[in-house]
Backbone as CSV, one residue per row, in Angstrom:
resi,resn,N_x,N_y,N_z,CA_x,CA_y,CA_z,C_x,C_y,C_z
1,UNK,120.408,126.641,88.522,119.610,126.780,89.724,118.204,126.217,89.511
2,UNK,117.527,126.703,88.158,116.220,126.266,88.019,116.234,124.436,87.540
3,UNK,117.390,123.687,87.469,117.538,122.832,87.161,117.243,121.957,88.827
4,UNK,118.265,122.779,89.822,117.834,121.671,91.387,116.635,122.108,91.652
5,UNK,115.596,122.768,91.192,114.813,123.238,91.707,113.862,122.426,91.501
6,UNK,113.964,122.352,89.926,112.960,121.171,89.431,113.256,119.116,90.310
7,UNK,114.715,118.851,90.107,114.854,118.034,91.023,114.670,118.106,91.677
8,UNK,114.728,118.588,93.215,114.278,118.566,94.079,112.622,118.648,93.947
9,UNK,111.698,119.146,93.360,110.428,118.884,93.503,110.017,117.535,93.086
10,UNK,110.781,117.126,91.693,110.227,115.398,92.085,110.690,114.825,92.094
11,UNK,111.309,114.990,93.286,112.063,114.100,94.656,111.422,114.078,95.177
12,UNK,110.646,115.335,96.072,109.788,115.430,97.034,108.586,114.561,96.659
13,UNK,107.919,115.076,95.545,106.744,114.317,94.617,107.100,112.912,94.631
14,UNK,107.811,112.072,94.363,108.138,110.539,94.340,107.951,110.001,95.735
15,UNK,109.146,110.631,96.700,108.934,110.669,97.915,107.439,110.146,98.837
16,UNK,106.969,110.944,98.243,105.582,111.506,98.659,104.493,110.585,98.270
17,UNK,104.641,109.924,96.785,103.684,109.145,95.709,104.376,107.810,96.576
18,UNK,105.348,107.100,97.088,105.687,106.365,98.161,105.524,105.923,99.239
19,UNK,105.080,107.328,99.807,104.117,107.175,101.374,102.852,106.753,101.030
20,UNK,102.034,107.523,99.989,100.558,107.183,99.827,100.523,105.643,99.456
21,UNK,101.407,105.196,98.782,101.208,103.654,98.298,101.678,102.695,99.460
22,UNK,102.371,103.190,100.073,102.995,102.379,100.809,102.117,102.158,102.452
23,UNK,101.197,103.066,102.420,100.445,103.158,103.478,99.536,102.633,103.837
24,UNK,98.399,101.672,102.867,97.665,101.076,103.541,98.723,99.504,103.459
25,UNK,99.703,99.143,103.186,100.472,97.825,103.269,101.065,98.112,104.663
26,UNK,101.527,99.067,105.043,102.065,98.848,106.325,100.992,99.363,107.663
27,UNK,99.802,100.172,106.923,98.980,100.001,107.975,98.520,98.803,108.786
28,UNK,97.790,97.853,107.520,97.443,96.604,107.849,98.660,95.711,108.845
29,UNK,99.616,95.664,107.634,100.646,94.973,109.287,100.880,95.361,110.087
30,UNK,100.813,96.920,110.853,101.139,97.364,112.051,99.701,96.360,113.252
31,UNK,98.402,96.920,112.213,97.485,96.445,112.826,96.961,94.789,113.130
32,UNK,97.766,94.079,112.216,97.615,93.032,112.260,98.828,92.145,113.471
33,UNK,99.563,93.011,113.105,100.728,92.879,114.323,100.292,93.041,115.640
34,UNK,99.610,94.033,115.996,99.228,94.438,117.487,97.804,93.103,117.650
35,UNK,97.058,92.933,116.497,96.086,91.979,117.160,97.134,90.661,117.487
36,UNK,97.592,90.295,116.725,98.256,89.145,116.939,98.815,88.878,118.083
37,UNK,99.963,89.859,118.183,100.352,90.173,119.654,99.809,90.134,120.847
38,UNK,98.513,90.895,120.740,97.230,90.932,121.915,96.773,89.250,122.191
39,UNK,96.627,88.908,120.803,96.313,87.303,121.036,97.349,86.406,121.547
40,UNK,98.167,86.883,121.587,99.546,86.135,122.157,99.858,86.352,123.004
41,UNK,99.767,87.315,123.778,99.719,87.815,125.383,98.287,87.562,126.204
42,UNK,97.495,87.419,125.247,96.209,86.677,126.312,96.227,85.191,126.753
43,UNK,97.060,84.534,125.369,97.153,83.004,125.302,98.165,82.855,125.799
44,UNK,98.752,83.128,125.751,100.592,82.792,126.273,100.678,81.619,125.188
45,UNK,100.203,81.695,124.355,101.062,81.394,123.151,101.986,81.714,122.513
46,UNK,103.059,81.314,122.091,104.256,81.646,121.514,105.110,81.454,120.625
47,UNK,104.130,80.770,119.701,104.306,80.414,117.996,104.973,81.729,117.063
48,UNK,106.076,81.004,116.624,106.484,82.159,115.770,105.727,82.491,114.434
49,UNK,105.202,81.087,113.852,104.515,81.009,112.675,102.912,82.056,112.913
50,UNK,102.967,82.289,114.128,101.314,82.507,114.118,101.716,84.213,114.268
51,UNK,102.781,84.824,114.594,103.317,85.566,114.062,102.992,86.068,112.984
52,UNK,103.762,85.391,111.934,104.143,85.675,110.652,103.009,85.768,109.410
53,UNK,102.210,84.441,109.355,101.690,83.924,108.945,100.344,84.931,108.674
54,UNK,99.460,85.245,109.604,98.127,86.011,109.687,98.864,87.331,109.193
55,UNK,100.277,88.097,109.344,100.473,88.985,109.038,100.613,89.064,107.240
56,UNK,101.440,88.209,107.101,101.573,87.962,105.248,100.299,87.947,105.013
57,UNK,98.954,87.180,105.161,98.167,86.165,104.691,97.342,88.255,104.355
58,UNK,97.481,89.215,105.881,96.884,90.220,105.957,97.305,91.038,104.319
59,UNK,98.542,91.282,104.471,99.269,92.154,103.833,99.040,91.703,102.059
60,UNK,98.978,90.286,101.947,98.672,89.904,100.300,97.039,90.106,100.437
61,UNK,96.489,90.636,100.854,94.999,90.615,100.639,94.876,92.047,100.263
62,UNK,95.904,93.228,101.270,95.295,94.338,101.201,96.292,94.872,99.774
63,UNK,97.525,94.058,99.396,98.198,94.619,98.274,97.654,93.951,97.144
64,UNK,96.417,92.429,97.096,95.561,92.553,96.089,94.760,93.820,95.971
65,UNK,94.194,94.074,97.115,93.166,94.681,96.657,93.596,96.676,96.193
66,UNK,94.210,96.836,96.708,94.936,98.002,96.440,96.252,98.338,95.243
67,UNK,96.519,97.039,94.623,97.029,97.413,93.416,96.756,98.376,92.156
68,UNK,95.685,98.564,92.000,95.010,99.005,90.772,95.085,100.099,91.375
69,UNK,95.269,101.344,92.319,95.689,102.176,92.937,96.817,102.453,93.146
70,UNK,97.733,101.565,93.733,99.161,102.093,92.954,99.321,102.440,92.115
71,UNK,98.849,100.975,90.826,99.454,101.317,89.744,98.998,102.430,88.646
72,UNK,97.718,102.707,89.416,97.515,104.472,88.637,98.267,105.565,89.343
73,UNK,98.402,105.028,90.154,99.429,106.609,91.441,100.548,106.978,90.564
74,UNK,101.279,105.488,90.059,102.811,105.522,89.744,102.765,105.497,88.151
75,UNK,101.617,104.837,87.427,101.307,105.829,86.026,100.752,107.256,85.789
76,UNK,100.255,107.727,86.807,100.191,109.237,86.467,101.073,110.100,86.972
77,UNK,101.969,109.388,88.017,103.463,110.113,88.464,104.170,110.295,87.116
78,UNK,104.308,109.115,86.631,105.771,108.899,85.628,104.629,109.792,84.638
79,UNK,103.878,109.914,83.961,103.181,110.409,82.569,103.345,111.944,82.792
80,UNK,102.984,112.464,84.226,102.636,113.859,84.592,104.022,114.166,84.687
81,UNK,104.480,113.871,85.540,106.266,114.234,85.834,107.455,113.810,85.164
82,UNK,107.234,112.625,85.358,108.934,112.302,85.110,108.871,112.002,83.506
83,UNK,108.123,111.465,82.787,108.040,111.509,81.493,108.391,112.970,80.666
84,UNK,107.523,114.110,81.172,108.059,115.358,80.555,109.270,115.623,80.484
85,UNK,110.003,115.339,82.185,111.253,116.164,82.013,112.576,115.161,81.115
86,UNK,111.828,113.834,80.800,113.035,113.043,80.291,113.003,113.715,78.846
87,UNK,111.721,113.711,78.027,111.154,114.456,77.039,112.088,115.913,76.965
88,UNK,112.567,116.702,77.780,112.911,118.128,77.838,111.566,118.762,78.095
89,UNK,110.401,118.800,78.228,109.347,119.163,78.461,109.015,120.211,79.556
């Protein structure tokens, strides 16, 4: 019993360390999506590239700059959590 108990918490915990990382990458494209869009319904432009393009160009800027934040999120996940219990810890 005390064995799903512990699984299930980091499940939830991973879960969770997933949303926080994953959140300013899909913020930016939601938001970069709706400007784009807005600009495309004012212009009646209808480029697919102009689409795509400002959205990637968005999304590699904000996952430069927010890497070094993941990658402490998901090294102090694995060191704090999941490292112990592989350990027996």
């Amino acid at each position: 019993m005390m064995d799903e108990i512990i699984f299930y918490d980091t499940l939830r915990a991973g879960l969770w360390i997933a949303v926080m990382i994953s959140l300013p990458i899909l913020t930016v494209a939601l938001l970069s999506g709706l400007i784009v869009g807005l600009f495309q319904a004012l212009t009646s432009i209808q480029e697919m590239t102009l689409t795509f393009v400002p959205k990637l160009i968005a999304i590699l800027v904000v996952f430069w700059a927010s890497m070094g934040f993941m990658t402490e999120t998901l090294v102090g996940f694995f060191q704090l959590r999941v490292i112990p219990l592989i350990a027996g810890g």
